[in-house]
Structures are given as structure tokens and as C-alpha cells.
OpenMM code with the backbone's topology and positions (N, CA, C; nanometers):
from openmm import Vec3, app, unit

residues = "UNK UNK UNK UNK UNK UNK UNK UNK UNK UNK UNK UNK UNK UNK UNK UNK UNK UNK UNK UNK UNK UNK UNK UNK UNK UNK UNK UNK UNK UNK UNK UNK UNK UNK UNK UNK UNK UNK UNK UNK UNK UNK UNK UNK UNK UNK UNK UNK UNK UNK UNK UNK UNK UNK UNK UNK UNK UNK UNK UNK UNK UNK UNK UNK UNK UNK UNK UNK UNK UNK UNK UNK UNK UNK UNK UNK UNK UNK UNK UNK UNK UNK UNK UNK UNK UNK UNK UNK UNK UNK UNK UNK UNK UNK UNK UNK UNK UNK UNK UNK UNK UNK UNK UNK UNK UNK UNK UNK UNK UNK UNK UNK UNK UNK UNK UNK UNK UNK UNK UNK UNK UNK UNK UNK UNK UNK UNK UNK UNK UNK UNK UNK UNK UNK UNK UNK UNK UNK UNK UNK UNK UNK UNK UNK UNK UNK UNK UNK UNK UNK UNK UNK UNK UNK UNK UNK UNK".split()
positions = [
    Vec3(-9.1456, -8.5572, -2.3799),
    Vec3(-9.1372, -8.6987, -2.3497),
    Vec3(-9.0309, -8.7205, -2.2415),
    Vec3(-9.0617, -8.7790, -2.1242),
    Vec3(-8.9835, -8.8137, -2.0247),
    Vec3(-8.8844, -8.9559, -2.0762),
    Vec3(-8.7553, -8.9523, -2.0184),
    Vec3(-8.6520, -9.1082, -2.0851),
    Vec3(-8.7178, -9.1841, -1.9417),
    Vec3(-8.6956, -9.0988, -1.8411),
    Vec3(-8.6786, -9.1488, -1.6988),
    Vec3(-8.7997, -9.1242, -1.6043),
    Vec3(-8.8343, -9.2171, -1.5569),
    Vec3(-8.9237, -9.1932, -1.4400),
    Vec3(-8.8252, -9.0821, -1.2794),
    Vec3(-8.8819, -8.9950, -1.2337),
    Vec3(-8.8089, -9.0013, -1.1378),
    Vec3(-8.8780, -9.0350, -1.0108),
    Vec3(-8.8264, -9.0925, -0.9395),
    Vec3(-8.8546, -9.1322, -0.7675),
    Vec3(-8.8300, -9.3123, -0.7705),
    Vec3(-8.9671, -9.3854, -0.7933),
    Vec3(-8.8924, -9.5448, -0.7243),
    Vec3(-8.7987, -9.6015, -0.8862),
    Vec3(-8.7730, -9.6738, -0.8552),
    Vec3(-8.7540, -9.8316, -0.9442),
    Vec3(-8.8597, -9.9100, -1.0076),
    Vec3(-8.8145, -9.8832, -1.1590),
    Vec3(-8.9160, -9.9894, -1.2136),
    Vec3(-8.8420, -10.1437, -1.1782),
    Vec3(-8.7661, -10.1526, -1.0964),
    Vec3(-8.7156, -10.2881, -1.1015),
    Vec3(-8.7609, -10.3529, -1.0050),
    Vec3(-8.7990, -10.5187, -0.9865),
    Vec3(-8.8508, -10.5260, -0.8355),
    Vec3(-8.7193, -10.5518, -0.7273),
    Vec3(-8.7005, -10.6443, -0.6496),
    Vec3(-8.6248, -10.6203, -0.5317),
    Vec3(-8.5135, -10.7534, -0.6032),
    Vec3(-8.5763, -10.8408, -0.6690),
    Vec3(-8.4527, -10.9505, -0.7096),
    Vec3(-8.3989, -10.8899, -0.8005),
    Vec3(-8.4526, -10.8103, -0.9434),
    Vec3(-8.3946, -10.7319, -0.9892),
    Vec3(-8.2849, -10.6269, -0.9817),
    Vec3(-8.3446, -10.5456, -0.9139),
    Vec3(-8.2184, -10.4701, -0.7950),
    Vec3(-8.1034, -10.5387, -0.7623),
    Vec3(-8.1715, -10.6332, -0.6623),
    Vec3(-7.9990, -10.7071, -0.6454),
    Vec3(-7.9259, -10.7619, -0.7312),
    Vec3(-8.0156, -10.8369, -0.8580),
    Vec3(-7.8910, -10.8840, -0.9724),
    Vec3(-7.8080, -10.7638, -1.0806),
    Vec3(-7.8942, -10.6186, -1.0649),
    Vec3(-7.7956, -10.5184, -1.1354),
    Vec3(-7.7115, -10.4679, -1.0316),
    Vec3(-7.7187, -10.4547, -0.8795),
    Vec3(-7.6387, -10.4556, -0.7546),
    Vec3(-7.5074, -10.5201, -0.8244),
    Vec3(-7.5116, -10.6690, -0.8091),
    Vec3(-7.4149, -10.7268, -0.8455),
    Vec3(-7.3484, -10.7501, -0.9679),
    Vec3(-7.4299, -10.7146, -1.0852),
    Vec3(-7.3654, -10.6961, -1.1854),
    Vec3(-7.2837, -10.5713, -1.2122),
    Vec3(-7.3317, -10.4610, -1.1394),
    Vec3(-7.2547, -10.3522, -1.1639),
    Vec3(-7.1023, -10.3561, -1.0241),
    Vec3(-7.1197, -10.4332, -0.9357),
    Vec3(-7.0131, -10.4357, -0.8507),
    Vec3(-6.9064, -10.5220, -0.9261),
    Vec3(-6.9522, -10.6741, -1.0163),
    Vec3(-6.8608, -10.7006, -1.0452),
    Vec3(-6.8498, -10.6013, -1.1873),
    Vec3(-6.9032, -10.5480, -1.2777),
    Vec3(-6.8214, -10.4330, -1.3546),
    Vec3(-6.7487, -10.3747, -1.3325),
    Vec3(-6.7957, -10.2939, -1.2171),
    Vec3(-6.6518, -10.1987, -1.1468),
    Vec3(-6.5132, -10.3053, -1.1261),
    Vec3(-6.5401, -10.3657, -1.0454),
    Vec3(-6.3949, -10.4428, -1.0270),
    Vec3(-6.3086, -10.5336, -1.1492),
    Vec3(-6.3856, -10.5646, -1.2735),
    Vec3(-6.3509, -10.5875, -1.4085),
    Vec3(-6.2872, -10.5115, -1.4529),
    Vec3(-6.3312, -10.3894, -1.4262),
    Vec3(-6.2870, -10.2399, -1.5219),
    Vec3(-6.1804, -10.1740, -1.3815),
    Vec3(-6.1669, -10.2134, -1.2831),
    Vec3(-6.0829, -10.1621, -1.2168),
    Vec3(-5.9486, -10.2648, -1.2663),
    Vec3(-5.9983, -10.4240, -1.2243),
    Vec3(-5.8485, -10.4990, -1.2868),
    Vec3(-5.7699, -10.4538, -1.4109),
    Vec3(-5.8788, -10.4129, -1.4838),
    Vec3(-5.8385, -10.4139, -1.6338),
    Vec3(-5.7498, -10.3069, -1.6938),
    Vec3(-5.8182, -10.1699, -1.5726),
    Vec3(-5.7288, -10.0200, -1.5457),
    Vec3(-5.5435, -10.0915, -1.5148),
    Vec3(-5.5838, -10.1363, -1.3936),
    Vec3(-5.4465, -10.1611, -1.3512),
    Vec3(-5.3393, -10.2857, -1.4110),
    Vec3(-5.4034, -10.3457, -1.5284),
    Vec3(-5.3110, -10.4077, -1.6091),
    Vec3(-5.3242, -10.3668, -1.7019),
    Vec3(-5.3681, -10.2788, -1.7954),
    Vec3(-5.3462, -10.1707, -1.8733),
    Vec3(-5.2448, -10.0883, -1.8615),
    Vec3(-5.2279, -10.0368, -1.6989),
    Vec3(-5.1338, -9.9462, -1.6817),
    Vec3(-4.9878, -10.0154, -1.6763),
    Vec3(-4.9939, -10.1462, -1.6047),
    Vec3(-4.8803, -10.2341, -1.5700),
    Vec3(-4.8373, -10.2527, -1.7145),
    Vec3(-4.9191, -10.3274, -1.8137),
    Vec3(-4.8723, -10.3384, -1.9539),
    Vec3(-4.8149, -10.2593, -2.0144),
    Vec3(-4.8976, -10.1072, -1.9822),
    Vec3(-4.8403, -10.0288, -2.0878),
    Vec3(-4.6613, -9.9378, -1.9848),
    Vec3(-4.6716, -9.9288, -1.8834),
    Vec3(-4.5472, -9.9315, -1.8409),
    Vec3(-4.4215, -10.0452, -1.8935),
    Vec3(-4.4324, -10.1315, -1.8674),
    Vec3(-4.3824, -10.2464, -1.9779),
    Vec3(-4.2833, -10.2277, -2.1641),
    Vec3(-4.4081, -10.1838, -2.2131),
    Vec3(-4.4042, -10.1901, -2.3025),
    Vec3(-4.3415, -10.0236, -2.3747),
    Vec3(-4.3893, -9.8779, -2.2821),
    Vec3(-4.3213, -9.7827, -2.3323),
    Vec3(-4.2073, -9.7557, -2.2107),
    Vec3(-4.2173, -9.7805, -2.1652),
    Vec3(-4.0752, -9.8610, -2.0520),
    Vec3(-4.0851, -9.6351, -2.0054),
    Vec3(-3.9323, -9.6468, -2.0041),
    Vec3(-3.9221, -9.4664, -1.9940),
    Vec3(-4.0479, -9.4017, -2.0182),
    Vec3(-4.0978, -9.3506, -2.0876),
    Vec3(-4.1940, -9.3023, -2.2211),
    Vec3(-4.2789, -9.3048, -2.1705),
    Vec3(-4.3550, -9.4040, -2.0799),
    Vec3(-4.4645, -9.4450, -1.9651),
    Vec3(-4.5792, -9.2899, -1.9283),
    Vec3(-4.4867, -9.2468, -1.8794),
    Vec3(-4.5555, -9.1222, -1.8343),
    Vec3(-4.6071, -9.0133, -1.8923),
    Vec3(-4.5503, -9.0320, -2.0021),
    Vec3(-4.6416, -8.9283, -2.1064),
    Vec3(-4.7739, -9.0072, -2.1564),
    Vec3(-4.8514, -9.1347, -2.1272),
    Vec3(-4.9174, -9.2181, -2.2054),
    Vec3(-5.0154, -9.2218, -2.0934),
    Vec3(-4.9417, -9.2565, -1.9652),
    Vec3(-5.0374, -9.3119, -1.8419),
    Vec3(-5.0885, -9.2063, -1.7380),
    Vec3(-5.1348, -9.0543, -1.7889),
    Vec3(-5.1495, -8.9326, -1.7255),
    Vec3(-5.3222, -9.0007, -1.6842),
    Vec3(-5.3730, -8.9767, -1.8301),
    Vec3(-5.5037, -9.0399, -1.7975),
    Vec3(-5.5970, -9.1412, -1.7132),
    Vec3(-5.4953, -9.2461, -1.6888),
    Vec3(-5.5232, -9.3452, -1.6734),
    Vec3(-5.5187, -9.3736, -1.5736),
    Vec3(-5.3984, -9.3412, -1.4696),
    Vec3(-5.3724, -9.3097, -1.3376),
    Vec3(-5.4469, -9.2286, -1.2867),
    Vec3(-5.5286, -9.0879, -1.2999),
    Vec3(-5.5894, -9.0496, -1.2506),
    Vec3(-5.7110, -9.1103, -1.2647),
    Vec3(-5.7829, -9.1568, -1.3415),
    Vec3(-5.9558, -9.2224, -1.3641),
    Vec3(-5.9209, -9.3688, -1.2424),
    Vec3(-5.7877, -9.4179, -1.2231),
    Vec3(-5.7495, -9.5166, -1.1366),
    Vec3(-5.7516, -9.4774, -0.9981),
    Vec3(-5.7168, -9.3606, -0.9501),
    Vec3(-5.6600, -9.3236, -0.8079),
    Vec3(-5.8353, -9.2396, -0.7844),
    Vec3(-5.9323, -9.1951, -0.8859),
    Vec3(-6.0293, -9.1463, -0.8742),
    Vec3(-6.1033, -9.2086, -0.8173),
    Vec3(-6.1131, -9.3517, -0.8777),
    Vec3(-6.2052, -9.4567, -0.8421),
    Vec3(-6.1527, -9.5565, -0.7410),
    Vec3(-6.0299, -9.5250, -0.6914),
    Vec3(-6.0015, -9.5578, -0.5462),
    Vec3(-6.0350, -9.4729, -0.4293),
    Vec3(-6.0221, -9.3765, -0.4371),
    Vec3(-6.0580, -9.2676, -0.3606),
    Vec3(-6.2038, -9.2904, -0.3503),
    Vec3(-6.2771, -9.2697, -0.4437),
    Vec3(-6.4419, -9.2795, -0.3975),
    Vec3(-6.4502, -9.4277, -0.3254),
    Vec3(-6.3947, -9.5162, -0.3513),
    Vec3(-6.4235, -9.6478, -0.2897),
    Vec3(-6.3701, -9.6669, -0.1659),
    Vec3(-6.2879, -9.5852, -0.1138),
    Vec3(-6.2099, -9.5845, -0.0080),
    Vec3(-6.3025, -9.4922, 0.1536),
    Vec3(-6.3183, -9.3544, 0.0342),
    Vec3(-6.4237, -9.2724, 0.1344),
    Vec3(-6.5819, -9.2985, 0.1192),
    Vec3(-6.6503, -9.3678, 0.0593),
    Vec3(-6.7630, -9.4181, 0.0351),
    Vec3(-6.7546, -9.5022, 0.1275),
    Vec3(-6.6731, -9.6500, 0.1312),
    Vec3(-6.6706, -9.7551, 0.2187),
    Vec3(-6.6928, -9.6834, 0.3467),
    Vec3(-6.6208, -9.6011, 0.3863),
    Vec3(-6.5384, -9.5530, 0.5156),
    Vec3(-6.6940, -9.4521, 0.5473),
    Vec3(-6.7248, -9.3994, 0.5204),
    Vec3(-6.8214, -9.2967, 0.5686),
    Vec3(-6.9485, -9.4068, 0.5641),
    Vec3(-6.9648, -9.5263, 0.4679),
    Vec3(-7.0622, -9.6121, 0.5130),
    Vec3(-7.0263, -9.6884, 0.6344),
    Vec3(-6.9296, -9.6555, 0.7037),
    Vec3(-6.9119, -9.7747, 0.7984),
    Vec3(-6.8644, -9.9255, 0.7148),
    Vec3(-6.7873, -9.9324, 0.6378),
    Vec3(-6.7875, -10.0310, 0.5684),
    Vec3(-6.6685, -10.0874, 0.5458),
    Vec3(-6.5826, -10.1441, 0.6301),
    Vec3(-6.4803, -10.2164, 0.5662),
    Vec3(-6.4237, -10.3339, 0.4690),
    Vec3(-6.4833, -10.4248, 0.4856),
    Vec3(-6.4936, -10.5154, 0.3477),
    Vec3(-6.5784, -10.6244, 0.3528),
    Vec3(-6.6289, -10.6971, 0.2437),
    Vec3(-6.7033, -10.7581, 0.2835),
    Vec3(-6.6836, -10.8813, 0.3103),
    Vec3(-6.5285, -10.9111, 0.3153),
    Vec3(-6.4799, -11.0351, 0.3459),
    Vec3(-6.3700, -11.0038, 0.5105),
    Vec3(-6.3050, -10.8861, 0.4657),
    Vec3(-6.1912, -10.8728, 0.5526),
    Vec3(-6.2444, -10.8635, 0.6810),
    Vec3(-6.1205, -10.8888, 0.7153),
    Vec3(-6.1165, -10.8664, 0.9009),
    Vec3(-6.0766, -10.7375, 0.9095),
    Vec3(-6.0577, -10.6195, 0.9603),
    Vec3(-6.0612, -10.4522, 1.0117),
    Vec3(-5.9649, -10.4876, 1.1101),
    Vec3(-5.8273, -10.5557, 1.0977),
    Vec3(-5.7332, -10.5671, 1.2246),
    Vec3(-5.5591, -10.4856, 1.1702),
    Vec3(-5.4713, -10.4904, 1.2516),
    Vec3(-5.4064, -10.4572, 1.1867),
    Vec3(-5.2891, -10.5516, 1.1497),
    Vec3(-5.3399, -10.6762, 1.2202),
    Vec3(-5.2336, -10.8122, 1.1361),
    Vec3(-5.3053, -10.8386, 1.0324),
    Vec3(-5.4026, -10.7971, 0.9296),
    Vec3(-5.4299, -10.7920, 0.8307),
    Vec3(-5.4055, -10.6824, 0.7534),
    Vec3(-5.3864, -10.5702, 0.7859),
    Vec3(-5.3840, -10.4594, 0.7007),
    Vec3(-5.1664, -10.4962, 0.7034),
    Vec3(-5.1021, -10.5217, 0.7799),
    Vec3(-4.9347, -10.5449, 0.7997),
    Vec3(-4.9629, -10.6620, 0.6709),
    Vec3(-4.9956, -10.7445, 0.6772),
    Vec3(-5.0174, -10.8974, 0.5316),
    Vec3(-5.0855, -10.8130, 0.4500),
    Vec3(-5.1400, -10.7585, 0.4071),
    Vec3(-5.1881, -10.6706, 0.2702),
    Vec3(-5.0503, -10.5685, 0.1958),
    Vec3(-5.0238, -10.4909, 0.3479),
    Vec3(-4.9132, -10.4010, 0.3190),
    Vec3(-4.7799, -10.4566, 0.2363),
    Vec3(-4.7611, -10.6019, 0.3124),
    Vec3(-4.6597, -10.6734, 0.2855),
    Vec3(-4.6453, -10.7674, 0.0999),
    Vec3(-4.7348, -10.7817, 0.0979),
    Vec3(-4.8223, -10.8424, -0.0026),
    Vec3(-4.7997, -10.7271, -0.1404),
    Vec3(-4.8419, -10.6155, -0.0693),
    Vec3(-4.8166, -10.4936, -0.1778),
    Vec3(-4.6987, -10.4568, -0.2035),
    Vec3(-4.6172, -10.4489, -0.1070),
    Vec3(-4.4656, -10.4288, -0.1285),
    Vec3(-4.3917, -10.5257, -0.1910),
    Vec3(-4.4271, -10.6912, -0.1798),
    Vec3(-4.3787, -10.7449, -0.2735),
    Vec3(-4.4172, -10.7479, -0.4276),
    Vec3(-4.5134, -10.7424, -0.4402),
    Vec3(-4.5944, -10.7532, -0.5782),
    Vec3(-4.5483, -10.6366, -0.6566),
    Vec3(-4.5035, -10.4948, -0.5871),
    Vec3(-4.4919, -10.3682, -0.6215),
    Vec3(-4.3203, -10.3530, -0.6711),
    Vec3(-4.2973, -10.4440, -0.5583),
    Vec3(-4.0936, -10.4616, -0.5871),
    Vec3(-4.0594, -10.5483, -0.6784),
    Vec3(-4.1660, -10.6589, -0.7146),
    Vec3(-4.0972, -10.7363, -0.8112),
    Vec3(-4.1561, -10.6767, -0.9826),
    Vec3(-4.2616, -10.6146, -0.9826),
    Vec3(-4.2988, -10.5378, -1.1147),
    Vec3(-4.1714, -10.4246, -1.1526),
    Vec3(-4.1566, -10.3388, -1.0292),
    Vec3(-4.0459, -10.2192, -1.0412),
    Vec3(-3.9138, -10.3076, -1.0697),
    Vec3(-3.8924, -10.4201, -1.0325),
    Vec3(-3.7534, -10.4762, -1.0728),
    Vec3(-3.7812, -10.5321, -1.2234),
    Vec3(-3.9028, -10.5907, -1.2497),
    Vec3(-3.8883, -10.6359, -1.3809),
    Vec3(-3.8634, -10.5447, -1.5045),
    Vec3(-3.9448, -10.4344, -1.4455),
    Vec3(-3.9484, -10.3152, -1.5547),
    Vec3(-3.8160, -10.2188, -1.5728),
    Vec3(-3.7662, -10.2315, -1.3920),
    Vec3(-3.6311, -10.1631, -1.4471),
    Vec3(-3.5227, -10.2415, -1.5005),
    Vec3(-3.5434, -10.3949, -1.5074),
    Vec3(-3.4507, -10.4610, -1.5589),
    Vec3(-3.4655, -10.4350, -1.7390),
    Vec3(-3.5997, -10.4217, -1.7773),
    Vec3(-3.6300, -10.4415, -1.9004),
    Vec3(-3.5690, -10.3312, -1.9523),
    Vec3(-3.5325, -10.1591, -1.8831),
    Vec3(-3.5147, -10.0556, -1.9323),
    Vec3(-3.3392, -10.0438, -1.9201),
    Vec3(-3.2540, -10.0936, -1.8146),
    Vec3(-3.1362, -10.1143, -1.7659),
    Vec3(-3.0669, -10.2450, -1.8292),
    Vec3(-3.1216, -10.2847, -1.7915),
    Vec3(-3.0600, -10.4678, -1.8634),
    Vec3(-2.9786, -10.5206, -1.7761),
    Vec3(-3.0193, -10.4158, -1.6484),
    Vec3(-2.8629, -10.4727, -1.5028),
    Vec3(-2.9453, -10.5138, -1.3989),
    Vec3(-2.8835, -10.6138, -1.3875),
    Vec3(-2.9392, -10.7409, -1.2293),
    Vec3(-2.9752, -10.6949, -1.1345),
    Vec3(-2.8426, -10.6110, -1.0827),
    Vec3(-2.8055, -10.5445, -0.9872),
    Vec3(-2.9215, -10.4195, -0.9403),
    Vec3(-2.9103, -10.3424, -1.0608),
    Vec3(-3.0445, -10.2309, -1.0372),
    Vec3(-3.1700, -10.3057, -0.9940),
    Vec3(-3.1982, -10.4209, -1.1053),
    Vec3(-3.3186, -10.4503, -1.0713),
    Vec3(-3.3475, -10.4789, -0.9480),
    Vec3(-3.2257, -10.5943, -0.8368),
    Vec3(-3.2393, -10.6089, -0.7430),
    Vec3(-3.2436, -10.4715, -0.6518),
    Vec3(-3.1935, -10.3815, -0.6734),
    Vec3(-3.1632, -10.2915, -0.5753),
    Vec3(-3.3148, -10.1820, -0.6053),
    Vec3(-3.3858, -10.1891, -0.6929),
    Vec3(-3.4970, -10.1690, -0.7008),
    Vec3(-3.6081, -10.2372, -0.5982),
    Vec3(-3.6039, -10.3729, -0.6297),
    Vec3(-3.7352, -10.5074, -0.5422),
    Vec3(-3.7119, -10.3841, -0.4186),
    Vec3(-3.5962, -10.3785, -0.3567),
    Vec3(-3.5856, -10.3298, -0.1796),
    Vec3(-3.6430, -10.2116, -0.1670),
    Vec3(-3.6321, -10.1171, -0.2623),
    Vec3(-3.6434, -10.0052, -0.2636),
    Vec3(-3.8303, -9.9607, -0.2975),
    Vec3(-3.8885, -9.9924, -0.3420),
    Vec3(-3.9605, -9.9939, -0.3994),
    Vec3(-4.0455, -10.0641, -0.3371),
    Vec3(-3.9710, -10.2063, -0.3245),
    Vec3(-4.0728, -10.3148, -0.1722),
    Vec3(-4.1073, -10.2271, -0.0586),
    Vec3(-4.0086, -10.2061, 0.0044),
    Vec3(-3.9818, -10.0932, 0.1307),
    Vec3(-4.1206, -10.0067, 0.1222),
    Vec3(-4.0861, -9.8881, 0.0368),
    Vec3(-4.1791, -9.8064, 0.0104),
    Vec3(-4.3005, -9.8266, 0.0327),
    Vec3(-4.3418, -9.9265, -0.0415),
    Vec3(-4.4616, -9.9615, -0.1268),
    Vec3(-4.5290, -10.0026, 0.0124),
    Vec3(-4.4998, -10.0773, 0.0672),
    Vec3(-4.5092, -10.1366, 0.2349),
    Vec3(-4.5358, -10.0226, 0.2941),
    Vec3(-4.4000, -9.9362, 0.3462),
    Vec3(-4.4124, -9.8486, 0.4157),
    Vec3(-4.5579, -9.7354, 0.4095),
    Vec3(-4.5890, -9.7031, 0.2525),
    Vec3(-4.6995, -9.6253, 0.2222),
    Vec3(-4.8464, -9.7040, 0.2729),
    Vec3(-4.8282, -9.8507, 0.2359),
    Vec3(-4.9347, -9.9066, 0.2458),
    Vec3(-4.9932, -9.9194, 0.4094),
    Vec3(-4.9074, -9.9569, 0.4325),
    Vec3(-4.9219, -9.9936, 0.6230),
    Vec3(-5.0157, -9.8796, 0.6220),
    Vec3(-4.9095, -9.7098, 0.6490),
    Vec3(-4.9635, -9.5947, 0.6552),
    Vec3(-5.0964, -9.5495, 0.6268),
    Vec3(-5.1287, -9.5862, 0.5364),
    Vec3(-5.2347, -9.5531, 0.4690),
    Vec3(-5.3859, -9.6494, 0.4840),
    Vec3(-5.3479, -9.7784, 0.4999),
    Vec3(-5.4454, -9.8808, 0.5536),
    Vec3(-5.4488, -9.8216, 0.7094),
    Vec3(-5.3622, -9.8242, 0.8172),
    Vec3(-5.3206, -9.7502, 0.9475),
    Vec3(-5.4496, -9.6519, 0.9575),
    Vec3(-5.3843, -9.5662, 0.8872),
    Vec3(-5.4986, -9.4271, 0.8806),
    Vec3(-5.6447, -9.4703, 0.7767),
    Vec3(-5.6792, -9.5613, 0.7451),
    Vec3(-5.8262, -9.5604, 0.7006),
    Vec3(-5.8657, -9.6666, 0.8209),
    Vec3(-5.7984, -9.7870, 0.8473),
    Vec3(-5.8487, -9.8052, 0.9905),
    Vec3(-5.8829, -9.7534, 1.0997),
    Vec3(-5.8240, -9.6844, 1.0945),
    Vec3(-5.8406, -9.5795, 1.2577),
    Vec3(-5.9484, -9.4472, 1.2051),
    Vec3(-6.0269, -9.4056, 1.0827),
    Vec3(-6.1252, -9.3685, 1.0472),
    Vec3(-6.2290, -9.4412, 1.0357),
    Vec3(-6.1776, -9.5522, 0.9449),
    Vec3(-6.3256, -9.7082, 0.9730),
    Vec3(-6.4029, -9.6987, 1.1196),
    Vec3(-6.3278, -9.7262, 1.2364),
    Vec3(-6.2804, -9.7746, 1.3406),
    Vec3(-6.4174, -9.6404, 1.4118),
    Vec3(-6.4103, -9.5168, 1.3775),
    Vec3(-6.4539, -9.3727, 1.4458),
    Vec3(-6.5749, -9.3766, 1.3986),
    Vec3(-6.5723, -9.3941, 1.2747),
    Vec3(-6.7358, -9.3735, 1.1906),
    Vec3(-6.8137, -9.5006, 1.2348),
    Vec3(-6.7454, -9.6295, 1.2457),
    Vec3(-6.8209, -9.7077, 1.3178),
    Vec3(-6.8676, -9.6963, 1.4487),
    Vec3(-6.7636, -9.6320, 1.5254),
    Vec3(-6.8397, -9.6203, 1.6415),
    Vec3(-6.9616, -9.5142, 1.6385),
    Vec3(-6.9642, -9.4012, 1.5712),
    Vec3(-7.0303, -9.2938, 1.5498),
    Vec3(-7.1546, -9.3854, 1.5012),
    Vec3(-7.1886, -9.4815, 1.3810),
    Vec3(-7.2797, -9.4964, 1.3341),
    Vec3(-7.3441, -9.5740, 1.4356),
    Vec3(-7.3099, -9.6911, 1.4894),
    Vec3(-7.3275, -9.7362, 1.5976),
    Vec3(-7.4041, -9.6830, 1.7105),
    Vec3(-7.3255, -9.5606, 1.7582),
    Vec3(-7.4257, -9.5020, 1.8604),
    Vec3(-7.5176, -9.4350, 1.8206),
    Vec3(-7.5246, -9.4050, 1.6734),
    Vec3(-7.6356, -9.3323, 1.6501),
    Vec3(-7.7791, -9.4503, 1.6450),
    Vec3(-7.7459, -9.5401, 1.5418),
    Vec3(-7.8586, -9.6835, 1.6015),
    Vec3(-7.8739, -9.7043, 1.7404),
    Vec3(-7.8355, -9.6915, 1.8140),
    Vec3(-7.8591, -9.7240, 2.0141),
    Vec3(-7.9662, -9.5775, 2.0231),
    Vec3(-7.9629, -9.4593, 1.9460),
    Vec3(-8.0394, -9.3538, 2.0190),
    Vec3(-8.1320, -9.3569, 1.9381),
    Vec3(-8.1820, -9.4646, 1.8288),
    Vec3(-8.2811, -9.4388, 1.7531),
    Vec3(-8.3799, -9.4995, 1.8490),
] * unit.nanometer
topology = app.Topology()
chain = topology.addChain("A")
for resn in residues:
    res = topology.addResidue(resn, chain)
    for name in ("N", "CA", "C"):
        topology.addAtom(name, app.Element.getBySymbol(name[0]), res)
């Protein structure tokens, strides 16, 4: 007994697109939900964190990675964004704050000192920025190649 047909879709074409979109917004449900899972549970085993969040971080950085080189080898940068780099500098920036004020809350919660926490936000802001720029930087300037590549390959069809 076969479970599965293999070759088309028993689904028709509106079909398709409403499990399209139901499974895009799943992923991004279950991606939010990864990364306040992890934020929570940092929180809450404060130190201790890292013996808990081995799992979790990797099934997280897994499913960034495929979404990152999937997009990128589709020619695909977002389906809202602009592909510039005064947008990817406001994302970067955006991340470094959001990233400096979690690392200050959490090291305040584990320290109980102001001071650290503040001297964390910078440290951690900085970083978090600095990596991000970098790293948006370098998937732009791959976006940027594969588009042109896909591009000329449609002109020689």
C-alpha cells in the first residue's frame, strides 16, 4: 500500500498557496517562539543557561542558516525589504540595541550591579552591531552576485 503518491499534487493551485502560507507563517511562529524560549530560559537559569540551551541554539542557528542560503541562492532578499545598505546599518543598529539591553537585563539579574549592566548595553550593543553590519554586508554583496547571475541567465533564455 502506497501513503504517498509520488510526482504532482493532489492539491489544486489555491490550495497550494494556502498551505504555502500556512507553513511560512508556522515557520516564523516556531522561529519567534525558539527565540523567546531561549531569551526566557536565559533569564530564568541566568549562569546555568548553557548547559539547557545547547539544543536549542543549534535547531535556531540551523534554521537560520537554511533561510539565509536558500533566500540567497534563490535570488531572494526579502519580501518586504529594500537590499541597501542604509537598511541593513538600521537592522544592524536595531540588533545591537535590542541585544545590549537583554545582555544588560540579564547581567543585572545575575550581578545585581548597575554599573555592569550598563557596561554590558555598550559592550554587547557594539558587538552585536558590529557582527550584524558584517554579516548582513557579506550576504548583501552575495544577494547582489546571484542576482546578477540569475538575471543574466533569464536574458540568454
Amino acid at each position: 500500500m502506497k501513503l504517498f503518491k509520488k510526482g504532482k499534487s493532489q492539491l489544486d493551485e489555491m490550495q497550494e498557496q494556502k498551505l504555502r502560507k500556512l507553513e511560512s507563517w508556522g515557520f516564523w511562529l516556531t522561529w519567534g517562539a525558539l527565540l523567546l524560549s531561549i531569551m526566557i530560559q536565559m533569564l530564568i537559569y541566568k549562569e546555568e543557561a548553557g548547559k539547557y540551551l545547547k539544543g536549542e541554539w543549534i535547531v535556531f542557528m540551523v534554521s537560520n542558516l537554511y533561510m539565509v542560503i536558500g533566500c540567497i541562492r534563490l535570488g531572494i532578499w526579502s519580501r518586504r525589504g529594500i537590499p541597501s545598505f542604509t537598511n541593513i546599518l538600521l537592522i544592524s543598529l536595531l540588533a545591537g540595541l535590542v541585544t545590549g539591553i537583554f545582555v544588560a537585563v540579564y547581567n543585572y539579574l545575575i550581578y545585581g550591579d548597575v554599573l555592569t549592566a550598563l557596561i554590558t548595553v555598550a559592550i554587547a550593543g557594539l558587538t552585536t552591531f558590529v557582527l550584524c553590519l558584517l554579516a548582513l554586508s557579506l550576504s548583501l554583496s552575495a544577494y547582489k552576485k546571484r542576482r546578477q547571475e540569475l538575471d543574466s541567465k533569464g536574458d540568454e533564455q
